[in-house]
N, C-alpha and C positions, 0 to 999 in steps of 0.2 A: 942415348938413342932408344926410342919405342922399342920393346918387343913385340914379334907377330902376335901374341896373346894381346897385348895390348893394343895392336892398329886395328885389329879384327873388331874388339870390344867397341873404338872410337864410331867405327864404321856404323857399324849397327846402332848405335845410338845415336848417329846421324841421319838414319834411313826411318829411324823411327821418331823423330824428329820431325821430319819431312813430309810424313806418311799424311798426315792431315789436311794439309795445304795443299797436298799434288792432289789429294782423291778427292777434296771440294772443286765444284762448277769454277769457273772463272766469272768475277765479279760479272755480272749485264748477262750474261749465257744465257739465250732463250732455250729451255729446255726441248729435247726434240721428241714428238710424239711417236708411239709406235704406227706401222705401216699397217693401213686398212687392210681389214680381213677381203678374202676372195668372197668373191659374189656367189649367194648361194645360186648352187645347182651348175657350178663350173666357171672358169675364170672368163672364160670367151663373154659370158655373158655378162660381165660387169665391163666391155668394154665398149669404147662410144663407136656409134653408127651398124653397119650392116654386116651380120654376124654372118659365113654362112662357109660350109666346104665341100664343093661338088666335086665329082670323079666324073670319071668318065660316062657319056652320054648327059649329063645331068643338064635336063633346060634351064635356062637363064631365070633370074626373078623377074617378077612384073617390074614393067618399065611405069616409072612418075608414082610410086606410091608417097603419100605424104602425111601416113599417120607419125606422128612426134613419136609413136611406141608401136613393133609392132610385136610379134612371137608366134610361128606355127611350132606344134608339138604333136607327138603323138599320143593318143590317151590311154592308150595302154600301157606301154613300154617306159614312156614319161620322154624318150627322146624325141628334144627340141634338132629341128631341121634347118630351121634358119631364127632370126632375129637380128630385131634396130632397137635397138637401147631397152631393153626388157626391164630394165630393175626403175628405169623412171619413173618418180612418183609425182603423178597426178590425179586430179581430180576424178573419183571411178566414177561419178554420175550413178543411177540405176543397175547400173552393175555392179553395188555392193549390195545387192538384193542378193546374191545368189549365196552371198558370204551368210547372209541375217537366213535364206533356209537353210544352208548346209547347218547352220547352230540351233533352228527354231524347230525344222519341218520335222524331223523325228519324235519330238513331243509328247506330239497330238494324234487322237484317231482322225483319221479323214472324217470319220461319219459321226465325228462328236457335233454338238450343239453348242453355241453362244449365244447366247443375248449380249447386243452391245449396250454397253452404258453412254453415257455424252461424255463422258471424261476421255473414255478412249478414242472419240474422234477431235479431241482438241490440242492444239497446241501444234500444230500439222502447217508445214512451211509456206507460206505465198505464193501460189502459181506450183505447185504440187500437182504434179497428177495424179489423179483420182477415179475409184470404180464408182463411187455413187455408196458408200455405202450411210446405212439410216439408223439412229440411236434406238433403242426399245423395241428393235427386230430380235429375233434369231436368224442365224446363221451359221450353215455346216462350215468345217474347216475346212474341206475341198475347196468350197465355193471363193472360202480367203483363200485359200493359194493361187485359185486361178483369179483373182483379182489381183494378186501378186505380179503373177508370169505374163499374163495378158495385156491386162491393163497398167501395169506396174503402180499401181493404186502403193498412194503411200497411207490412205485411208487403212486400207487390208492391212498394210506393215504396221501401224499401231496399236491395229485392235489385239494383232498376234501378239505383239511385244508386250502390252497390257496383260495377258495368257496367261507370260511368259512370265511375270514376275513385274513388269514396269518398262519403260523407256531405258533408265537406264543400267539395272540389271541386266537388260538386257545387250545394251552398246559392248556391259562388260564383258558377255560370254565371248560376245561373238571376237572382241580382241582375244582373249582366251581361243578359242577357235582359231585364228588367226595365226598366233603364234605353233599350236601344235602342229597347223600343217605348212611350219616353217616359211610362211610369208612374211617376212621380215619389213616387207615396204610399206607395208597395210598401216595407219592408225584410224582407227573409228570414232567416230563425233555423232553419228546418226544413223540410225537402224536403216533408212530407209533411200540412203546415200544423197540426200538432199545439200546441196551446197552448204558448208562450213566451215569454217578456220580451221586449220589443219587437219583437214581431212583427206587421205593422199590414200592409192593403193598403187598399184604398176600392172602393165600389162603380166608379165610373168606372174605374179599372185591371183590375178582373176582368173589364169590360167589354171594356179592350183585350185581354187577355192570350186571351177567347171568339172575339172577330173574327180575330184572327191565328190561335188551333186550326182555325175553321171555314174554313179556305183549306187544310189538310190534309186529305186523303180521309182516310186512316188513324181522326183524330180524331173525325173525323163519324163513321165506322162504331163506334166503340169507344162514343162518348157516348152513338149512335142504338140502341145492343146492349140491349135488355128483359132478355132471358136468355140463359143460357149453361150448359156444363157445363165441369165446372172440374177438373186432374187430381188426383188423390187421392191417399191413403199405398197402398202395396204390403202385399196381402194376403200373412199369413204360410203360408196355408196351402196355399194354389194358386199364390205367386208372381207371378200377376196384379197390375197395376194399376186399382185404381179411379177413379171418380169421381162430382164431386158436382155438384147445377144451382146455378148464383148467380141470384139477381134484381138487376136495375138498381134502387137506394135512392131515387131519382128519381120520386116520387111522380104528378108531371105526365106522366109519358113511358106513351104509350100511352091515356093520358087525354082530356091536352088537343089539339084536333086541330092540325096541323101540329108538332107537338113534335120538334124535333132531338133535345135533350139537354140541359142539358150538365154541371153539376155542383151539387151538392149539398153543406151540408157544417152539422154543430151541434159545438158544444165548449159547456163551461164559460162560458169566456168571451166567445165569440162568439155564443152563443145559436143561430141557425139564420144561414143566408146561402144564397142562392140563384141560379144564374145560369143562363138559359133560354135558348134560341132557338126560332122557330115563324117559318114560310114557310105564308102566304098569299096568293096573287093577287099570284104574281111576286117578292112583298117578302119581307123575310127581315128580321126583328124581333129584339133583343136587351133583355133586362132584367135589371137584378141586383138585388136586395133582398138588405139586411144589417139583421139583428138585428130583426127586428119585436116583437111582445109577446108570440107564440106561437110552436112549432114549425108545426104546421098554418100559421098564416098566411102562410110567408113561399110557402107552395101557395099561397093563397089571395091574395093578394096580386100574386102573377107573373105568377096566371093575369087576374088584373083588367086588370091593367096593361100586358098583351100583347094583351088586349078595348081596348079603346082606343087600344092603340098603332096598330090597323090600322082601325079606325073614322076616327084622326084622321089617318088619315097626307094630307097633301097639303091639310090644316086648320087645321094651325099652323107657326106660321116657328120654325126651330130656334133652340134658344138656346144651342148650340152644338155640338162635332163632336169625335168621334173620331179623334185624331191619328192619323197617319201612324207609322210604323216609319221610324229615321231610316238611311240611308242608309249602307251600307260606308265608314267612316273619316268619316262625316259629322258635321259640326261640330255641338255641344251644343246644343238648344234655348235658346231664351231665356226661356223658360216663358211666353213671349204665344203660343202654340200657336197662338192661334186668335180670333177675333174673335166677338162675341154672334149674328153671320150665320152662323158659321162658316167664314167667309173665313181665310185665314192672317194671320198674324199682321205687323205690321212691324217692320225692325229696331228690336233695346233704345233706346228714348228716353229724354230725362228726363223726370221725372213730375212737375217744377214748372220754372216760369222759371229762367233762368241763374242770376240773384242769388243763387236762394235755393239752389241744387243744392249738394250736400255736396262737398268736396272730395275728393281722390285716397284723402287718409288717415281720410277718413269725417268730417269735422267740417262742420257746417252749423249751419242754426237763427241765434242771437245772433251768436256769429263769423262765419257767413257776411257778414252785415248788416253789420256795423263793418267786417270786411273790405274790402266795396265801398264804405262810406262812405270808406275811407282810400285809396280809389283814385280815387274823386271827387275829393277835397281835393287829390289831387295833381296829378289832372289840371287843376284850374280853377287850382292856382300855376303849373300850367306854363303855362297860358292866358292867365295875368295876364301872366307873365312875355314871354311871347310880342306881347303887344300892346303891353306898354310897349316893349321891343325894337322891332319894329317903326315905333312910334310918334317912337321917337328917331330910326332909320334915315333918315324918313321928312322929321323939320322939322329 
């Protein structure tokens, strides 16, 4: 008959035997991936349709809105009031102009000088729109930006971009730019947001990219600009330079009361997109609407949505916030930005019990399970094994 020293010995050498076979996947196991991170700037806002949480007194939202994206926010405070699918990435149109000055417009003096070269007006998209501007002029930087903000001349966004270092140094900062101020939807294909294969941003990020412009003076006056004259080709016959008036495309500006600005933009594929600011009674409001079912609407839509914004403000609890700009050499988001308060986020956790959490090399699900079963089994032989031990020690 075995002795306890001996069944003990058998045991363990059967556990460890074992150990291999149970802590491998099961032949075919599709491995289970970890659970997507929360949506920066709070959970609410990675979730689909109409974000929003009134208290009491709080007015209703505008009835029939039909932007695909919409987000009001506050620009100071960074708390978002409401929102419909904010992190949807689509096509930003002209409203990634605001992304290419928040990376560009610091630079440069306003009152510096260019001469454009022809290279810098070439290679500029089909059906672009454009200020007019002319090769072997000069031209103050002012006068580009408000070819920018005005006209949203993609003419202006090259000759800058050219400035800047080139086309695509420049696409690069501005992705750079993009990620510091944690818009994670954003990828850049063109300075000048002209339709392109993956080129996507979301309402919520043009959001960021408005709050960060409107801490620039510069910005505010170029987006606040109605009109302007703008300089011209050189007359042949008098050797004069001309010029011509632009209007701001900005349909709201001058309209709606308290209107900053700020960009404006339709393509093909983006259909319209719109991003506002308006200051009343101290507060200063942000809205973007992308893609609604009309051009007039996403006017009509921003201006709704800016009527309510300042009706409900201090009526509803946020459902969450505009992140922060992250910090000189500061370490990566964890993309929990932000909590449904708007509270910050806390360090990355796991998002189920130990047992079940994926391993190093990504495997979870069935293998995890059998894995801890085969750690049980080992630990209750060693437990055996320990009580009989003991139990000999002892009589």
């Amino acid at each position: 008959m075995p002795t306890p020293r001996l069944t003990f010995a058998r045991l363990c050498a059967a556990v460890t035997a074992a150990l291999p076979v149970l802590l491998a996947a099961p032949a075919g196991a599709a491995p289970q991936q970890p659970p997507p991170s929360a949506a920066v700037g709070g959970e609410r806002l990675g979730l689909p349709g109409v974000q929003v949480a009134p208290m009491a007194g709080a007015p209703p939202l505008p009835a029939d809105l039909t932007g695909q994206s919409w987000i009001v926010s506050d620009a100071v405070s960074g708390e978002v009031l409401a929102a419909s699918n904010p992190h949807l990435r689509l096509p930003p149109a002209s409203t990634l102009k605001i992304l290419f000055a928040d990376t560009v417009l610091p630079k440069f003096d306003r009152n510096a000088v260019h001469r454009v070269a022809d290279e810098e007006i070439q290679g500029i998209g089909p059906g672009s729109s454009l200020v007019g501007i002319k090769e072997n002029l000069d031209y103050r930087v002012e006068d580009l930006w408000r070819g920018v903000f005005l006209s949203s001349g993609n003419d202006a966004v090259h000759v800058l971009a050219h400035m800047n270092g080139g086309v695509q140094r420049t696409v690069a900062e501005m992705q750079t730019r993009a990620d510091t101020l944690q818009a994670r939807d954003t990828r850049v294909i063109s300075p000048d947001g002209y339709d392109m294969d993956g080129q996507v941003s979301s309402a919520y990020d043009l959001s960021l990219f408005a709050r960060a412009g409107l801490r620039n003076a510069d910005f505010r006056m170029y987006c606040a600009t109605r009109d302007a004259m703008f300089p011209g080709a050189v007359d042949r016959n008098t050797g004069q330079r001309g010029s011509f008036g632009i209007a701001n495309t900005d349909r709201l500006l001058g309209k709606y009361p308290g209107l900053i600005g700020v960009k404006n933009g339709t393509t093909t594929n983006a259909g319209s997109t719109f991003v506002g600011a308006a200051e009343r009674g101290g507060r200063t409001l942000l809205v973007t609407v992308m893609h609604p079912s009309s051009y007039q609407k996403v006017y009509d839509e921003t201006a709704a949505l800016l009527d309510w914004g300042f009706a409900a403000a201090g009526k509803v609890q946020p459902v969450g916030r505009l992140v922060d700009e992250l910090p000189p050499g500061g370490a990566e988001p964890t993309g929990q930005a932000g909590g449904g308060d708007g509270t910050p986020a806390p360090p990355p956790h796991p998002a189920a019990p130990a047992a079940a959490t994926p391993t190093a090399e990504g495997g979870g699900g069935r293998s995890g399970v059998v894995g801890w079963s085969a750690v049980v089994l080992a630990g209750a032989a060693l437990g055996y094994g320990a009580v009989v031990l003991r139990r000999r020690s002892a009589g």
